[in-house]
N, C-alpha and C positions, 0 to 999 in steps of 0.2 A: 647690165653692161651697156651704156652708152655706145650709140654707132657713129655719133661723129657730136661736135660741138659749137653752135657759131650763136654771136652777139646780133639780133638785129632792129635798130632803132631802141635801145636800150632792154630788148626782151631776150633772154636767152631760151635757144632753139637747143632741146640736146635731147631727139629721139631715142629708146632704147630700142634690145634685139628682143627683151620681152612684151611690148607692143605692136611690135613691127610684127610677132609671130603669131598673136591676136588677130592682127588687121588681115593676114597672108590666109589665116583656116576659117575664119568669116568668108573670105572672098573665094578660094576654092570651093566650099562644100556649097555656099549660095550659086556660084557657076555649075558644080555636077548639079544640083538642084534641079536648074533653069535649063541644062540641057536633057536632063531623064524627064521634063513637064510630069514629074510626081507631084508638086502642087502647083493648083491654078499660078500663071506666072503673075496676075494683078494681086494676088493677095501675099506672093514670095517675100516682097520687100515689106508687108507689115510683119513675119512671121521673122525676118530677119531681124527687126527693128526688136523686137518679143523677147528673142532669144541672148541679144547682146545685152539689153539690159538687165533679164534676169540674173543673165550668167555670171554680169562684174556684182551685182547688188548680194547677191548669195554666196560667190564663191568668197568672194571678201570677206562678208559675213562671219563663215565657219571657219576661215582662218583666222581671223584675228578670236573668235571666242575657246576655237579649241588648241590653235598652234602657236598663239604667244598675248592672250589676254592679259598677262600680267604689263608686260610692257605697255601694250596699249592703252591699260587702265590706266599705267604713271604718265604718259605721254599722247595722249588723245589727240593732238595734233596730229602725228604720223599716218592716224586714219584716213587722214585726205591726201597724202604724200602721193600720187599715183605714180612716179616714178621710183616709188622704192616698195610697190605694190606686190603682195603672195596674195596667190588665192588658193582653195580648196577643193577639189574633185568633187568631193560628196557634196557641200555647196554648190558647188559647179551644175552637180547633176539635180539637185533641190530647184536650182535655178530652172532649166532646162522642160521640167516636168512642167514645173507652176505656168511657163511659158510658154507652153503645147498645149496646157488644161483651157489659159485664157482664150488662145488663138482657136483652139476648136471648138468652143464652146460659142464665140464668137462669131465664127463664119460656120458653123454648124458641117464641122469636118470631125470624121472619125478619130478619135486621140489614138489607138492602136491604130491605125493605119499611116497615122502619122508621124506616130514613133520610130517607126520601122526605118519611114523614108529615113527619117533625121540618125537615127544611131547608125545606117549604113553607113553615112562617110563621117562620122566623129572622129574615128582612128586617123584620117587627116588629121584634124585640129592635134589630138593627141602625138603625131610624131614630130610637126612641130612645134610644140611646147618641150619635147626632150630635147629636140634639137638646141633649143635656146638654153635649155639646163646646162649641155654641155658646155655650149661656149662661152657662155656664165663662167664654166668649174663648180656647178653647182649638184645638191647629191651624189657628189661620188661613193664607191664605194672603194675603203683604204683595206687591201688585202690583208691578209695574216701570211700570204704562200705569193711565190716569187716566179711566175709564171709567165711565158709568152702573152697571154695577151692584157697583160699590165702593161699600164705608161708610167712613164718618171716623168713626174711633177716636183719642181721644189723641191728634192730631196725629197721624197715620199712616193711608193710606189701606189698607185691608184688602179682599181677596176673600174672603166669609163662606162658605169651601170646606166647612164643615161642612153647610151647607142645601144646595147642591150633591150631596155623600154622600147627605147622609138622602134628597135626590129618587131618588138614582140605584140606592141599595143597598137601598129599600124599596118608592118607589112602581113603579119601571120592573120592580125587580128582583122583585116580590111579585106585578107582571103577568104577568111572561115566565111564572114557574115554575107561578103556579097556573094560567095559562090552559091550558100547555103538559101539563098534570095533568088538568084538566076533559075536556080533548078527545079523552085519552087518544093521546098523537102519542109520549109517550117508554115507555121500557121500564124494567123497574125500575135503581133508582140510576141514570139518568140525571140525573134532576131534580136527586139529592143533588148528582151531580158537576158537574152544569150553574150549580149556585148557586155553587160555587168558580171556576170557570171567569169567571162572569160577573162574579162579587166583585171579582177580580184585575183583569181587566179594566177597571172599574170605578174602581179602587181608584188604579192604576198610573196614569190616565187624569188624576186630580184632583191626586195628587202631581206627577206631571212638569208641570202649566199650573196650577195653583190652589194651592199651599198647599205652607209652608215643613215643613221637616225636622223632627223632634225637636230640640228645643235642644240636649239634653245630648249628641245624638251629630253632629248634622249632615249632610253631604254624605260618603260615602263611595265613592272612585276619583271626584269631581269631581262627579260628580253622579245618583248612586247614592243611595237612601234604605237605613235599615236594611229597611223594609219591602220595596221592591221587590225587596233582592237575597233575603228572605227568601220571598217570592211568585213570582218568576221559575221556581224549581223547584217550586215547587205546584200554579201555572198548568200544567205541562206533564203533570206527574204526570194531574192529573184533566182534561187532554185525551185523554189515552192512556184512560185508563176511559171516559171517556165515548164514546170509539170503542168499544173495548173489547164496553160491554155494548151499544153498540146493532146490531151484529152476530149477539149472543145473541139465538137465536128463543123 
């Protein structure tokens, strides 16, 4: 959804509200950064610099190869569309990894101590991205049951599963991890892997009761999302680390 549209010197300017919510969770999580001084502040802006690029190169990535490769195969152009741009979580976080492996490996910074900082304010970035779903109309979820907290759209009663998200994957989920941080209860990369874990959780939670498939791909073995069966093995992955390290003394 486009935020406004103007012609200037024959170039047309038409910002959207899904890069504008891009630009808005780069710029918070970089400002809590720079005021918690978690990392040195002369090396913040290259680790920001790291992360933006991983995050569009990757998340892009695993959508277009697992959320509508066919299209893109017929239409290869659209790849570079960035204003008609999806990306993918699990990308997202592919990205994210590969660009805290560079950066610490780089300035010879611990990658679990680094993780930590960075997954505590993700759930930022994550309530504004649902934020932008919504105002999109995007992922809803269209009820079967006619209930107070459905809206009327269009003739169509909808669950507005995207405000749901943004409660669950920022405000509950930006409680758990920094309170569970202030009190000092976890040990390093727990947090990181605690934020996946709960994600999933989360995530698997609102798709199975609240909100319909991807269009273009649907229901997979009946009623499988692409996301679930792509979280099912993620979820498990960072249960096992998350035991893992809290064994580590």
């Amino acid at each position: 959804m486009m935020i406004f549209e103007i012609t200037l010197f024959g170039f047309k300017i038409a910002p959207t509200y899904y890069w504008l919510m891009y630009a808005l969770s780069f710029i918070v999580w970089y400002y809590i950064l720079y005021k918690r001084d978690a990392i040195d502040r002369d090396k913040l802006d290259d680790l920001f610099l790291y992360i933006f690029l991983w995050v569009v190169l990757w998340g892009r990535f695993w959508y277009i190869f697992f959320y509508d490769f066919s299209n893109y195969l017929s239409n290869p152009v659209d790849i570079i569309k960035v204003w008609e741009w999806w990306m993918s979580f699990h990308g997202w976080v592919l990205g994210v990894i590969l660009a805290m492996i560079i950066f610490s490996k780089k300035y010879k910074i611990g990658f679990l101590k680094l993780a930590d900082q960075i997954t505590l304010v993700l759930p930022i970035w994550l309530w504004l991205w649902r934020i932008w779903n919504y105002l999109n109309k995007e992922l809803l979820g269209y009820s079967g049951y006619d209930w107070f907290l459905a809206v009327y759209l269009n003739n169509v009663w909808y669950f507005p599963s995207p405000l749901l998200e943004a409660f669950l994957e920022w405000f509950i989920l930006f409680l758990i991890l920094n309170y569970l941080y202030i009190k000092k209860i976890l040990k390093k990369w727990q947090i990181a892997s605690l934020f996946l874990v709960f994600y999933a959780i989360f995530r698997i939670f609102v798709e199975v009761f609240f909100r319909q498939p991807d269009v273009q791909i649907g229901y997979i073995l009946w009623f499988f999302t692409m996301w679930q069966l792509l979280s099912i093995p993620m979820l498990i992955v960072w249960i096992i680390l998350f035991l893992r390290f809290k064994n580590d003394k």
